[in-house]
C-alpha positions, 0 to 999 in steps of 0.5 A: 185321263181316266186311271184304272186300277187292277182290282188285285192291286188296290192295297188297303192300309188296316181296314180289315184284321183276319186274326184277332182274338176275343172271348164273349162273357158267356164263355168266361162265364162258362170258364169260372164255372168250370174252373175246376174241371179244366184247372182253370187260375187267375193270377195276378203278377203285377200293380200294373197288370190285368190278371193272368189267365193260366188254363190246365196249368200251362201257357199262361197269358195276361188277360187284358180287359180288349180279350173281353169287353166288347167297347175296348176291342172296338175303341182299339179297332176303331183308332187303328183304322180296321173297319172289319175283323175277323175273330177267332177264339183263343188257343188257349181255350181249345180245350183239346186235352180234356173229355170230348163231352167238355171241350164240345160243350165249351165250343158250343158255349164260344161259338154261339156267343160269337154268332151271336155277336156278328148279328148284331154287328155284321159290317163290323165282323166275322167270326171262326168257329172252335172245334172239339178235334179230341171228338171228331164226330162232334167236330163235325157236328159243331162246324156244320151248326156254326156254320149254320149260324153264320160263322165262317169256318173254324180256328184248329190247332195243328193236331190232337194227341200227337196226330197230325191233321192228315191223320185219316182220323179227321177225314170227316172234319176235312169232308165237312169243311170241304163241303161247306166251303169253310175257313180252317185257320190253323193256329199252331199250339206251344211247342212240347219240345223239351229242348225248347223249354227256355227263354220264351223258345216255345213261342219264338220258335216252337209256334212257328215250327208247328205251322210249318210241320203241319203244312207241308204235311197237309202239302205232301199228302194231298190233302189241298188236292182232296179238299179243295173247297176249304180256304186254308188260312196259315197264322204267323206268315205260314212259320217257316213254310214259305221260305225253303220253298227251294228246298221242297223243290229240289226234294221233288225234283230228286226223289221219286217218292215225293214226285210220284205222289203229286201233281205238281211242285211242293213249291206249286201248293204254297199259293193255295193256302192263304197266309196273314202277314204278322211278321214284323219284318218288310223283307219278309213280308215282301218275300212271301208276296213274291213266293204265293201272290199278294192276294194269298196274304192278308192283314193281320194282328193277332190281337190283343196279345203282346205278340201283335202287329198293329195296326196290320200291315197293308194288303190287297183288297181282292184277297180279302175280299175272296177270303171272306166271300164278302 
């Protein structure tokens, strides 16, 4: 007896990784040459411990020797079982809250060392992008070159300067993106609350809820409607998104001023972004398989930092397959 699978339902177990991380050499070269211009510091905390990466004097991070040496990443990839990554640059050197002529020129640096690493090792990767969102013209500018070079999109942060990805000030990087067919990842940034500021608050919770603010802007403006060529993907399982699903339904069904602007339910749009799945938790995850679709929700890590899951958690070939063109 011949047995058929639908190919939505052929799972995979870390064969391919959608968020991880890596900084070419040329960027930390770039990085150590321009120390002083973007307060960068290394420190080191402990006898047992890589030195601690701090950039603008916030959100310092261990900068382990898998962030930079290429035969490390792969031997990690490699005894986890991925056979294919895609990778981001870190938040971390997004460098939106310096001169637009200094984040554009590090972006330039990021992005073509990467392109230039998927060249060489095309069946092992793919890479985003980052953009200088403080220059918009040059966001532009910068996504279509990468693009060009073979990037798949870019790697955002949820906003620059207290403006949401809404604004209408990003309009053109949304019309280049949809153009272009392109990724956008949004990756949330520590939350500035001040209420937060304790016990580690601003990445338990305050990056999760940055996700989540963007999003649900991205849903109630009609920006998924206007850019329907761009794949959005959302980090950390779409923070706390998918699970008031019910709440933004009632809220359509209730109030004319949400209905009225939308073809469709809140609850609808949640299947047009795709999502990773570093949630740690199965009932979580299965949950937000129910709420968007198996194919919405792709393997991930968020490698190599301390907050990983790894090796990602299994996922649906079709959906990574769409998400990649590959």
């Amino acid at each position: 007896m011949e047995i058929r699978c639908h190919p939505t339902l052929i799972k995979v177990t870390a064969m391919y990784d959608i968020h991880t991380h890596f900084i070419p050499p040329e960027m930390l070269a770039w990085l150590e040459a321009n120390s002083g211009a973007v307060a960068a510091a290394w420190e080191r905390r402990g006898a047992n411990q890589e030195p601690f990466l701090t950039v603008n004097r916030k959100w310092s991070f261990e900068l382990k020797r898998e962030f930079y040496e290429e035969s490390l990443y792969f031997a990690a990839q490699d005894e986890a079982g991925v056979e294919h990554s895609l990778v981001s640059p870190i938040p971390q050197l997004f460098l939106y809250d310096f001169p637009g002529e200094l984040t554009s020129q590090a972006s330039r640096v990021y992005n073509h060392a990467l392109a230039s690493w998927v060249k060489a090792r095309p069946q092992r990767l793919s890479a985003l992008a980052t953009v200088p969102l403080n220059d918009v013209a040059s966001a532009v500018q910068e996504l279509t070159r990468s693009v060009g070079e073979g990037l798949k999109g870019t790697i955002v942060g949820p906003g620059f300067a207290g403006k949401l990805l809404s604004d209408p000030s990003f309009d053109p990087f949304w019309d280049a993106a949809n153009e272009l067919g392109a990724i956008v990842f949004i990756h949330p940034l520590l939350n500035e609350d001040a209420r937060i500021q304790k016990n580690r608050m601003p990445n338990l919770i305050g990056v999760p809820w940055e996700t989540t603010i963007c999003a649900l802007d991205l849903i109630l403006t009609g920006h998924l409607d206007r850019f329907p060529g761009v794949k959005v993907l959302l980090a950390h399982g779409g923070g706390f998104l998918p699970y008031q699903a019910g709440r933004y339904h009632q809220g359509y069904l209730s109030w004319p001023a949400v209905r009225n602007t939308l073809p469709s339910s809140p609850q609808e749009y949640l299947k047009r972004f795709y999502y990773d799945n570093v949630l740690w938790h199965p009932s979580a995850l299965a949950f937000l398989k129910s709420v968007v679709g198996e194919d919405r929700v792709l393997p991930g890590s968020d490698f190599p930092f301390d907050l990983k899951t790894w090796p990602p958690a299994e996922a649906v070939v079709h959906g990574v397959h769409d998400f990649l063109g590959i």
